[in-house]
N, C-alpha and C positions, 0 to 999 in steps of 0.2 A: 504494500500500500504506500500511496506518497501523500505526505499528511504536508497542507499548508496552512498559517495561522497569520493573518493578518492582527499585528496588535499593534494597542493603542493604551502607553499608561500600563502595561507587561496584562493587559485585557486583550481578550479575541476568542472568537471561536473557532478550532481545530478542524479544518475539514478535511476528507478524506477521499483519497482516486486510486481506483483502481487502476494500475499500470498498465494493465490487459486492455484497457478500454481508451487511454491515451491516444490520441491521431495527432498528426499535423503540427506536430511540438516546432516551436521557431523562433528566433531570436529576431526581437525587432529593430530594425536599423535606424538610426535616429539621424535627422536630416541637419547637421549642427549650426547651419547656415539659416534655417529658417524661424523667423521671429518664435512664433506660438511652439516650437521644438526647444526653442530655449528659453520662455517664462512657460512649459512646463516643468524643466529640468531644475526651476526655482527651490530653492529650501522649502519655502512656505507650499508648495504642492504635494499631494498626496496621491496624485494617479499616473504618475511617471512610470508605468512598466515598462520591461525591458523582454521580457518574454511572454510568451502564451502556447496555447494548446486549445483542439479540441476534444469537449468529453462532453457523449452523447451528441445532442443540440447545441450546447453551449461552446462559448467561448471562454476560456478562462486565460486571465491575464493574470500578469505576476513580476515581480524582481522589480517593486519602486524602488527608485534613486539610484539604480547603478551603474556608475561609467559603463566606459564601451569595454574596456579590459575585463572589470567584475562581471558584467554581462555575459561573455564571453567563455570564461570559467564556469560559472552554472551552466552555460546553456549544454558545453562540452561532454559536464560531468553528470548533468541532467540524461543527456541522450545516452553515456555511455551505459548507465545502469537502466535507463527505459530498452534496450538490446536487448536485457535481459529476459524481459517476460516476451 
């Protein structure tokens, strides 16, 4: 299972994905030139993901606030254990 927890204040709710059911895992490219690409990338934002997947119908987004390097590193090390299942 890949459990993610969005918190706020060490609060949040723990959710959980089945691996098996994972599609279309992908690291998003961020355009650094464009206005609204860099006041997302602000401190004070809170929806700055950097990766996503889909599960089921849904889109699930993820990795606020991180450079293109950290980015990069999870997406890596994300995919190498999603081979897995």
């Amino acid at each position: 299972m890949l459990f993610y927890q969005r918190e706020v204040n060490k609060k949040g709710k723990i959710k959980e994905y089945n691996p098996q059911l994972i599609n279309d895992f992908e690291l998003i490219k961020a355009n650094h030139g464009d206005f609204f690409v860099q006041m997302q990338e602000s401190f004070w934002m809170i929806d700055a993901e950097r990766l996503n997947f889909t599960y089921g119908s849904k889109t699930i987004k993820f990795g606020i606030q991180l450079n293109d390097k950290e980015a990069e590193t999870v997406f890596k090390e994300l995919k190498k254990e999603l081979k897995k299942y």
